[in-house]
C-alpha positions as CSV (number, residue, x, y, z in Angstrom):
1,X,27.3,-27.3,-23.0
2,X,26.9,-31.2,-22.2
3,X,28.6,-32.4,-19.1
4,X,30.9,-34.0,-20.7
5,X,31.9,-30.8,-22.4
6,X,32.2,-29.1,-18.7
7,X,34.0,-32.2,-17.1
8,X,36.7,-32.0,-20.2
9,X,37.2,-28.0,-20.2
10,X,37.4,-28.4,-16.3
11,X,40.2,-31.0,-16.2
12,X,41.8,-29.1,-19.2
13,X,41.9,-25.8,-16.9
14,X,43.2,-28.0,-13.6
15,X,46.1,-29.2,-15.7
16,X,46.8,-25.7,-17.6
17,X,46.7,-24.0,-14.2
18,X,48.9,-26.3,-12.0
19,X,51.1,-27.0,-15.0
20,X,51.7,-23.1,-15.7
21,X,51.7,-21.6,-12.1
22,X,49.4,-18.7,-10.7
23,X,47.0,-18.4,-8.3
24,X,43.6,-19.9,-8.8
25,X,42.2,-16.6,-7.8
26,X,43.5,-14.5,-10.2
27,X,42.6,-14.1,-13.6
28,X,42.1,-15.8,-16.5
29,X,41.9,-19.0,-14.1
30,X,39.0,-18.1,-11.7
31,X,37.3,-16.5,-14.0
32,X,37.6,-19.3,-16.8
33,X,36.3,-21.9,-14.1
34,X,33.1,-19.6,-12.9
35,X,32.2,-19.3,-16.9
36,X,32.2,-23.4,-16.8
37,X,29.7,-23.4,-13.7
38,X,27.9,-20.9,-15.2
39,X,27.3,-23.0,-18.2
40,X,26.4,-26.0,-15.6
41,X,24.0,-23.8,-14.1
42,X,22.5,-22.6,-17.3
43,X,22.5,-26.0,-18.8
44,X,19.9,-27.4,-15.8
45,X,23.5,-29.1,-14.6
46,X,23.1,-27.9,-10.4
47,X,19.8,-27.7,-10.2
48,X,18.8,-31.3,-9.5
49,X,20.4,-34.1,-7.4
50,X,21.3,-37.7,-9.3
51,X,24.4,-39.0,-11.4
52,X,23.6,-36.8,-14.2
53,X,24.5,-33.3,-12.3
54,X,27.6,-31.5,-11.9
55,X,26.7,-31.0,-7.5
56,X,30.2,-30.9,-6.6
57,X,29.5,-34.9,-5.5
58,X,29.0,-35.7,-8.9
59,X,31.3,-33.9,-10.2
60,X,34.4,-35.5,-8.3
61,X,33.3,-38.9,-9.1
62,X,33.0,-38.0,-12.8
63,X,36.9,-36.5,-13.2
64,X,37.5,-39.1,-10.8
65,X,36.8,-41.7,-13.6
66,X,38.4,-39.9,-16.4
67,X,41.5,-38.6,-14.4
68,X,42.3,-39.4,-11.2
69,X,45.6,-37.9,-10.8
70,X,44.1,-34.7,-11.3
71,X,43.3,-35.0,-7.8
72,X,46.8,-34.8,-6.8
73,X,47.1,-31.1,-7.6
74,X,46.6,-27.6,-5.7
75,X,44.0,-26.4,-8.2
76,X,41.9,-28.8,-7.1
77,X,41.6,-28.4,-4.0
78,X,40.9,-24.7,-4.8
79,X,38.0,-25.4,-7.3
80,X,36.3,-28.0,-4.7
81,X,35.8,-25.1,-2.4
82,X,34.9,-22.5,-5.0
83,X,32.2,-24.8,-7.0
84,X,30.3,-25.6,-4.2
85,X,30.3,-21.8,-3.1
86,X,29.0,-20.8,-6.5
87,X,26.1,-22.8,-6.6
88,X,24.9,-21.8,-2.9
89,X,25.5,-17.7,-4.1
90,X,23.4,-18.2,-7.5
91,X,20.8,-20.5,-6.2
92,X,20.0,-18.0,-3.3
93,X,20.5,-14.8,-5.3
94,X,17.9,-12.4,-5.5
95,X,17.5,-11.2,-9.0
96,X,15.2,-8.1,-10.0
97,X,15.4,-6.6,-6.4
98,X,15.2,-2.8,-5.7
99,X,17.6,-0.9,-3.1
100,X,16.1,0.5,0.0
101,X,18.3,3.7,0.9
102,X,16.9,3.3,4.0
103,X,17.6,0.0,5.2
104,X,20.7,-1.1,6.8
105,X,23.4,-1.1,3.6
106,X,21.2,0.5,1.4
């Protein structure tokens, strides 16, 4: 997906969401959101710094332009937090790791 596909479906989810009710949390809405950064992430979107990245810094300013009133929501709020959460989990996950019964939470 392009950015400007993300930054549309994003804005289109904000509205559905604060228009319809429900907690960000629950499903389909959380859920719908993390599928978005995960096309970000996939699409090279988080992992460099500059105007052409969807970094939550980026991202405000972008939706920002296109619909600033989206601001004025609860949703919002919500995503800002979660977004920015998202990309510290995946960038620091460890993929392909093995289990250690013997360590501490193993």
């Amino acid at each position: 997906m392009s950015i400007d596909e993300i930054v549309n479906e994003i804005i289109r989810l904000v509205r559905a969401r604060d228009t319809n009710g429900g907690h960000f949390h629950h499903e389909p809405y959380k859920g719908d959101f993390f599928r978005l950064f995960i096309a970000a992430w996939d699409a090279g979107l988080l992992k460099r710094s500059g105007p052409n990245t969807l970094k939550l810094d980026s991202l405000i300013n972008i939706v920002g332009n296109r619909d600033p009133a989206i601001f004025d929501g609860e949703t919002w709020l919500m995503f800002c937090a979660a977004w920015p959460e998202w990309d510290y989990a995946w960038a620091n996950a460890t993929r392909n790791f093995s289990i250690d019964d013997a360590a501490p939470g193993g």
